[in-house]
C-alpha positions in Angstrom: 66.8 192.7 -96.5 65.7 188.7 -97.6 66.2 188.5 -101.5 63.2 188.0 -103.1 63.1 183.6 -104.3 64.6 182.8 -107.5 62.7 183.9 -110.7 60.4 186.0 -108.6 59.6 189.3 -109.9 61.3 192.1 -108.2 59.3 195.8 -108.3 62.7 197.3 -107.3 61.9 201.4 -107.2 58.9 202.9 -105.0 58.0 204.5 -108.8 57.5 201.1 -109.9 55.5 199.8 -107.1 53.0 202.6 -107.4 53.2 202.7 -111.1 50.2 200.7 -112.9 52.3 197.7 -114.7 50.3 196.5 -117.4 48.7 193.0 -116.7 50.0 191.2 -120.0 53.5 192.2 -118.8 52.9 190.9 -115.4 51.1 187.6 -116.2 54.2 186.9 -119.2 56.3 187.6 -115.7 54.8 185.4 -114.0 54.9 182.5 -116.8 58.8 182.8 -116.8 59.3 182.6 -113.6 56.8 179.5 -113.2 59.2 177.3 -115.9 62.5 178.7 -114.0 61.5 177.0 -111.0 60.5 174.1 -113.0 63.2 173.6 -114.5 65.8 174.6 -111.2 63.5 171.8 -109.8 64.4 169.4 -112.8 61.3 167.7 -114.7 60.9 164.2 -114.3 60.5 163.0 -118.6 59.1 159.5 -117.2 55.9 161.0 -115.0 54.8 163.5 -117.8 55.6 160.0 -120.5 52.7 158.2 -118.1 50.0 161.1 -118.3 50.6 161.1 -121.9 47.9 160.4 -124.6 50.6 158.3 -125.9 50.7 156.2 -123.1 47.1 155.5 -122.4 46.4 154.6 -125.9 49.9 153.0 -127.3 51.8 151.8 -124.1 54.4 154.5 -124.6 54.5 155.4 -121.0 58.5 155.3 -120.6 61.0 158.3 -121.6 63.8 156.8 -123.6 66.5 159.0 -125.7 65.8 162.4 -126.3 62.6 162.1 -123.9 60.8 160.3 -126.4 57.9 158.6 -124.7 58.4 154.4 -125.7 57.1 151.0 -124.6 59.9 149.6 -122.3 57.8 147.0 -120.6 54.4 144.7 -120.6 53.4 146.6 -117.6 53.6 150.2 -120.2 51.2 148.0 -122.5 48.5 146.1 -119.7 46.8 149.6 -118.7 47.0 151.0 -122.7 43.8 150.6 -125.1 45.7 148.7 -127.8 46.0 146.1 -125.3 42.1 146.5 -123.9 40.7 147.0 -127.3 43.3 144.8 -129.9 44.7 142.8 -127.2 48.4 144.2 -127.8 49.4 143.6 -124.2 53.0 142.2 -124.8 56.5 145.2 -125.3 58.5 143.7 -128.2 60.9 146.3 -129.1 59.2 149.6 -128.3 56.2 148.8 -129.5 53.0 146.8 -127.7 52.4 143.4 -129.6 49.8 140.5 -129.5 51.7 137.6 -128.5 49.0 135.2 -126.6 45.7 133.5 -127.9 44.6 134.9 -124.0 45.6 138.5 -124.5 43.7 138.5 -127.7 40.6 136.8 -126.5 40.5 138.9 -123.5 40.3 142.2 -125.7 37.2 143.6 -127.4 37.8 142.9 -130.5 37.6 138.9 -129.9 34.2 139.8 -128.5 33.1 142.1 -131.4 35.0 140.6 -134.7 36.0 137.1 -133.6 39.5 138.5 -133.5 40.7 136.0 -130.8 43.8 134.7 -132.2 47.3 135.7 -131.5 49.2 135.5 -135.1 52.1 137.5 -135.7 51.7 140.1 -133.4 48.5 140.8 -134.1 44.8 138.9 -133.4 43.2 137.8 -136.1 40.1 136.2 -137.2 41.3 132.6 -138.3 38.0 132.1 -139.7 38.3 134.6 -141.8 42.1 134.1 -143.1 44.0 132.1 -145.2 47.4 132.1 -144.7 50.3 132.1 -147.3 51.7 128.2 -146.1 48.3 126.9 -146.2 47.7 128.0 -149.7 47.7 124.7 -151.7 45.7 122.3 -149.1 43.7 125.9 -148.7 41.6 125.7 -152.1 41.6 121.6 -152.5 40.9 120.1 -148.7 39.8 123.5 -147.2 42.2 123.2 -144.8 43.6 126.6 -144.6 45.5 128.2 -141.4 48.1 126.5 -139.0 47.5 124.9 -135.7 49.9 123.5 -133.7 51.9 122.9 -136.6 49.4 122.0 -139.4 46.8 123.3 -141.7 43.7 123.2 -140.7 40.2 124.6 -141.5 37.8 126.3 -139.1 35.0 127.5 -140.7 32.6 127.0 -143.6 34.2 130.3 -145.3 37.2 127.9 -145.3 35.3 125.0 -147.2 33.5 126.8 -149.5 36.1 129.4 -150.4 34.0 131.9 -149.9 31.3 134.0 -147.3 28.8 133.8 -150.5 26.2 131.1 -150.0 27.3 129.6 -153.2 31.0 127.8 -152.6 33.8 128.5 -155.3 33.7 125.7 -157.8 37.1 124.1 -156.9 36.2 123.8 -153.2 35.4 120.8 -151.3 32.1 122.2 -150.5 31.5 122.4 -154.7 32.9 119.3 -155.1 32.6 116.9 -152.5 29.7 118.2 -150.5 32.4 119.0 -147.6 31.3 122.3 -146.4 31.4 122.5 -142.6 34.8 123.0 -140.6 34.8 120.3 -138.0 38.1 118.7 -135.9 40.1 120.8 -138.3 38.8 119.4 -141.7 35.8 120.0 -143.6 33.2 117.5 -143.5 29.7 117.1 -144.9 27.2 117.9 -142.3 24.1 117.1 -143.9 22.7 115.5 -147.2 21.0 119.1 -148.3 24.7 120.1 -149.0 26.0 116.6 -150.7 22.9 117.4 -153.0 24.4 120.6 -154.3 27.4 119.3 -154.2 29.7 117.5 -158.0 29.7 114.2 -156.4 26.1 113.8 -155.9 25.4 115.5 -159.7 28.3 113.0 -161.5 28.4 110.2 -159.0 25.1 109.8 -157.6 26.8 110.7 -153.8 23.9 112.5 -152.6 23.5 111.6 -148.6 25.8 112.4 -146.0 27.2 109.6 -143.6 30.5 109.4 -141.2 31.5 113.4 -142.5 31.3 112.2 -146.1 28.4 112.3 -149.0 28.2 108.8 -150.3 25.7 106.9 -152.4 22.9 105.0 -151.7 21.9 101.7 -153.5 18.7 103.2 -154.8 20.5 106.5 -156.0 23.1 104.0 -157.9 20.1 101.5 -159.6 19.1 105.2 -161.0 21.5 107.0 -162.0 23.4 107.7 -165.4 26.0 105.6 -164.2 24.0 102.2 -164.2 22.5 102.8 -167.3 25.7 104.1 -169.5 28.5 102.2 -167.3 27.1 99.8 -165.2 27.9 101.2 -162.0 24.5 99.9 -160.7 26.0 98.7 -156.5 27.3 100.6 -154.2 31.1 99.9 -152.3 32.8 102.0 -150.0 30.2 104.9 -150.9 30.8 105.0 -154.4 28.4 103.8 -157.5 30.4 101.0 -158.6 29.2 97.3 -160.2 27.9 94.8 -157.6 28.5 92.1 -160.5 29.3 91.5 -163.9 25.6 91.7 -164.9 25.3 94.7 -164.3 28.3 95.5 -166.5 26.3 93.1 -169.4 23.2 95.4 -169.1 25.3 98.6 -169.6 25.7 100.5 -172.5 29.6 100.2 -172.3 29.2 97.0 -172.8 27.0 96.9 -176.1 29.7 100.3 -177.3 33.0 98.9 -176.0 32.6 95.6 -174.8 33.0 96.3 -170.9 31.2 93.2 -170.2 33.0 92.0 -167.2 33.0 93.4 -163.5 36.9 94.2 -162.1 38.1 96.6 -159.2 34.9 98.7 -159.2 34.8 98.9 -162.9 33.8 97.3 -165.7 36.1 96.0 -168.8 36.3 93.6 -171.3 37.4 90.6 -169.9 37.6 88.6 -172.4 37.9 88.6 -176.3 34.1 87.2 -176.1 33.2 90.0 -174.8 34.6 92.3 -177.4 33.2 90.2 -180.2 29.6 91.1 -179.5 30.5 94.9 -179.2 30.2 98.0 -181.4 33.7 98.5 -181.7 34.3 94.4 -183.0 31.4 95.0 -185.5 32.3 98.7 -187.4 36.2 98.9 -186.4 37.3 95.1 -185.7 38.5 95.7 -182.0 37.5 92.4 -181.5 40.1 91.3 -179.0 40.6 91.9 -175.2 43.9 93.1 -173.8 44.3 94.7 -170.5 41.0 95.5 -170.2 40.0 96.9 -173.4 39.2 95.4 -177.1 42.1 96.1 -179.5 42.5 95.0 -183.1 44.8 92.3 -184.7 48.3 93.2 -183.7 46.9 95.1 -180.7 45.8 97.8 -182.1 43.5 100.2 -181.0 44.0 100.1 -177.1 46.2 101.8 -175.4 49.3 99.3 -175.0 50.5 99.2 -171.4 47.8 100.1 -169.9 45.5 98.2 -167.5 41.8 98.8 -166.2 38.8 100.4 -168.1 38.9 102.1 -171.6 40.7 105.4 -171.9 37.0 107.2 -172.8 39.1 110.4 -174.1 40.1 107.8 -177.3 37.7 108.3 -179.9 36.4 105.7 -182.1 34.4 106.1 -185.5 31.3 104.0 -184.9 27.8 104.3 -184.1 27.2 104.9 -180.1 24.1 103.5 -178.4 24.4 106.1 -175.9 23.4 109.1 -178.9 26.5 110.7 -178.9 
């Protein structure tokens, strides 16, 4: 007689073939003998790895110790969704990573959250991040990722130090009008945002030119500046004294005696100009050194120093500006 195969089941006794065997019994049979021809086949780890869950959504298509499924290779991580979906496509020590600026832009979540950047095995929205080297040229210039070796900013979000439509008060935006990303720096784009901007408020730099807010002549002959300090011209952008008379028509000059146009600014030039000033008249600074009256001896300016009046100094006399 032919033995009946391996793990089959044998109804040995004629009472047993014509004796009802309950079905439960026979179908647990039949499961035992199923795995002991599976396994006197020998079950290949690596082909139940690839028809995984695992594999199809992490890469882990490969049977490594113990028959743990793991990411062996790039090819485990091209056909898995992390790399369709996050743009993982690259194995970097069992796991899939994002390791190209291609890999991520080809995935969806370039297409549906501007993730299209490859940074640190992940992609990432550079418009949206600052990162940790970038910190300190981040908040003052805007400039606040790395590219090909530098810091550089890409968006508005960057400028303005914020998504809000109002920019952070320390940013160049606030400050400097600078609120669009352009070549890697921010720049002014257009003379609505100089207006909101410090520079146009304090220094009459209201109309954007070359990437910058700068000040027109007209804006100058009008402003605060002209009147209190006679900053009246325009050079290089800036509200500055086209001459000395505009200095002599300034308040500065009737308070302080900055009478005399130098480097952008005006100062007293000479002792005749302190002598017809406040500060000659009600505190005898009636002499010019570096720039500012001083008393006999050189008192009252600030020895050493060159250029316009320290305006932090105070001085007990009457102001023509009211205050």
């Amino acid at each position: 007689m032919t033995p009946p195969p391996t793990g089959a089941i044998r109804l040995s006794s004629p009472a047993m073939r014509t004796s009802k065997v309950p079905s439960a019994l026979v179908a647990s049979l039949l499961a035992v003998s199923a795995l002991s021809a599976l396994a006197g086949a020998g079950c290949d780890s690596t082909d139940a790895c690839k028809t995984s869950r695992e594999c199809k959504r992490d890469g882990r298509c490969t049977a490594g110790e113990s028959s743990v499924c793991k990411v062996t290779s790039d090819q485990d991580c091209s056909g898995s969704e992390t790399c369709k979906l996050h743009g993982k496509c690259t194995a970097k020590d069992h796991v899939c990573v994002a390791s190209t600026d291609a890999g991520c832009q080809a995935a969806e979540d370039c297409k549906k959250a501007g993730a299209c950047s490859a940074v640190q095995g992940s992609c990432i929205n550079l418009e949206l991040t600052t990162q940790p080297e970038c910190a300190s040229s981040c908040e003052s210039e805007g400039r606040c990722v790395t590219k090909d070796g530098k810091c550089v900013a890409l968006s508005r979000r960057h400028c303005a130090g914020t998504a809000d439509p109002k920019p952070e008060k320390e940013s160049p935006c606030a400050k400097e009008g600078l609120c669009k990303a352009e070549s890697g720096r921010c720049v002014a784009a257009s003379s609505e945002d100089c207006a909101q901007s410090a520079a146009c408020k304090d220094g009459s730099q209201c109309a954007a030119k070359d990437g910058r807010c700068v000040a027109t002549a007209d804006d100058c002959k009008k402003s605060n500046g002209c009147a209190h300090d006679g900053k009246c011209g325009v050079t290089e952008g800036k509200c500055a004294p086209a001459s000395s008379s505009d200095c002599q028509k300034s308040a500065r000059c009737k308070l302080e005696g900055n009478c005399t146009a130098k480097d952008g600014a005006c100062i007293a030039g000479s002792s005749a100009d302190c002598a017809q000033s406040s500060v000659c008249a009600q505190v005898k600074l009636c002499l010019a050194r570096e720039g500012v009256c001083v008393g006999a001896g050189g008192k009252g300016g600030p020895p050493g120093k060159s250029g316009p009046p320290d305006k932090s100094r105070s001085t007990s006399i009457t102001s023509p500006l009211g205050h």
